[in-house]
N, C-alpha and C positions, 0 to 999 in steps of 0.2 A: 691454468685455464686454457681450455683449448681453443684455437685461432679457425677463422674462415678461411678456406684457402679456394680459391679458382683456378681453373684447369684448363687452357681455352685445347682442344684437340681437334683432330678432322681424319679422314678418311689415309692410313696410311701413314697414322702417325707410327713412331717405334716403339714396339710392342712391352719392351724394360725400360722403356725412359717415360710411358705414359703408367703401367701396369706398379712398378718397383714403387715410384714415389707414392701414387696415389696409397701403396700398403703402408709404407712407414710412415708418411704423415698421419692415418688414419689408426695405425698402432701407438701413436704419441697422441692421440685425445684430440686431434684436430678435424673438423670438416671440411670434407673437398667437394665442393660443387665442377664436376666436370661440363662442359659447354660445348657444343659447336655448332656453326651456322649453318641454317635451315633444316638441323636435327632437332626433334623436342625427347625431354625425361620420356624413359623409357627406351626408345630409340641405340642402337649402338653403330658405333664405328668398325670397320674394319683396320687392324695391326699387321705392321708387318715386322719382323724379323731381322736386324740387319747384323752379322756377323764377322770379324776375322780371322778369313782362312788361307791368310797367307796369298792371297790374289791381290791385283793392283788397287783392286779397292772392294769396298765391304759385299757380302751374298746379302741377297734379299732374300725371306721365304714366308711365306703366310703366317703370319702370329692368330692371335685369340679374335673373338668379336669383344668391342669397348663400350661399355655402359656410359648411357648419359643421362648427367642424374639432375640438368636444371634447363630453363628454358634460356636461353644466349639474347632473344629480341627481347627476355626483362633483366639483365643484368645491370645492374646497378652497383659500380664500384665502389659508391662508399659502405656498402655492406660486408666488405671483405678487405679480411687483415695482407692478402698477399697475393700471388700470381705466378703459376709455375707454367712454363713454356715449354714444352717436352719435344722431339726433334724431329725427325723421321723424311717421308717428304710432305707430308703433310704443311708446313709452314710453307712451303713456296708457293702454294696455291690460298695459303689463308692471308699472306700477307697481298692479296688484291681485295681483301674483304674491308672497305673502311670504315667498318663497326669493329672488328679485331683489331685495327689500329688505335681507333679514338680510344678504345676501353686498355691498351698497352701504355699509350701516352699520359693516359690517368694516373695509371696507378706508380707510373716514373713520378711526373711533376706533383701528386702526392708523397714521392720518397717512401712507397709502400716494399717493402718484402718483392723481387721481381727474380726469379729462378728460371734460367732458361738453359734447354743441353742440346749439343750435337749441331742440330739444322736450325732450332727453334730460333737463334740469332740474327735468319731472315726477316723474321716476323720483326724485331727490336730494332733491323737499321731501317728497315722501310716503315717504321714509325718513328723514326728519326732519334732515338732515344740511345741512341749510340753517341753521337757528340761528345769528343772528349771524357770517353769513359774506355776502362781497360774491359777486356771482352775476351773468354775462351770459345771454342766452337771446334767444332770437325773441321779439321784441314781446310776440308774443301769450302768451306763457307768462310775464309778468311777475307777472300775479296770484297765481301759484305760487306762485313764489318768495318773493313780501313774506307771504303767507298760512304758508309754510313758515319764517318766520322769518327771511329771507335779506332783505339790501338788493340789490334790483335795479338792475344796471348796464348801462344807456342803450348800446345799439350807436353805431360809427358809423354816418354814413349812409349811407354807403356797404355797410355788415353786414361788412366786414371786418377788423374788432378785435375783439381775448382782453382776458379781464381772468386777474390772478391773484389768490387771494387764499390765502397758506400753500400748501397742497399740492391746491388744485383748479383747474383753469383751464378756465374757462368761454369761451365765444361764441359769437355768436348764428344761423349760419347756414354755410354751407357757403362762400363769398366768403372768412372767416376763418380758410382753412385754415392757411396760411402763418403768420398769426401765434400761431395757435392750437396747434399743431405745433409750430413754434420754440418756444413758452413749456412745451410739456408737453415736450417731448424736454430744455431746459435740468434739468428739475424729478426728468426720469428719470437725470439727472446728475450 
């Protein structure tokens, strides 16, 4: 039976950490309602692209426009089995929206399904929901996380391993889809 899933996203989120999930959850029977504030259904986001090419840190370049398929001022979290937090730079500017926090902290202190990659681990310490819990992320957003309360957990080198830690599964970049998917779809099981 397939599960509700939420998608909180925004302008600039990562074009394979929003684009990738949203297909395979919705190839395994599941709904995603994507969301983001002050967008209504219909409405899309702009992606960007973030790659490595061997530079000191990742290229940016315009990805797709992001479809939004529900309204975010009616979101009601007991309506949904899970919550996926996709990365990009998108999270650094949602994580001042305190409607994206209250609706992150729900669905933690419910112990619901909480999927987050790359940047999106912004969004989880500034809703404090990092507390003594293990956390992957892009490098760069390690600070967060140990500032949030969270022990940061070291990517491969390669950036394609998850970690779990109870009902969140974190990692660090879009290369980690596979296991990052495999470990939240086990969890939405």
């Amino acid at each position: 039976m397939g599960k509700k899933i939420l998608m909180i996203v925004g302008d600039y989120v990562e074009d394979y950490e929003a684009m990738v999930p949203l297909q395979i959850l919705q190839t395994m029977g599941h709904q995603v309602d994507t969301v983001c504030p002050d967008k209504q259904p219909g409405e899309t986001v702009a992606t960007a692209i973030h790659d490595f090419e061997g530079d000191q840190t990742y290229s940016e370049k315009p990805g797709h426009r992001f479809a939004i398929t529900a309204d975010f001022s009616a979101v009601d979290v007991a309506h949904y089995d899970a919550l996926v937090v996709p990365g990009g730079r998108a999270p650094e500017y949602l994580r001042l929206n305190d409607r994206v926090l209250e609706i992150v902290k729900q669905f933690d202190v419910e112990k619901k399904p909480l999927a987050a990659i790359c940047h999106g681990p912004q969004i989880l310490a500034a809703a404090g929901v990092l507390v003594g819990k293990d956390c992957s992320c892009y490098p760069a957003v390690q600070f967060e996380v140990t500032a949030g309360g969270g022990k940061y957990v070291e990517p491969a080198e390669t950036m394609d391993s998850a970690h779990t830690h109870g009902h969140l599964v974190s990692a660090p970049a879009w290369p980690a889809h596979p296991a990052w998917m495999r470990a939240f779809l086990d969890l939405l099981n």
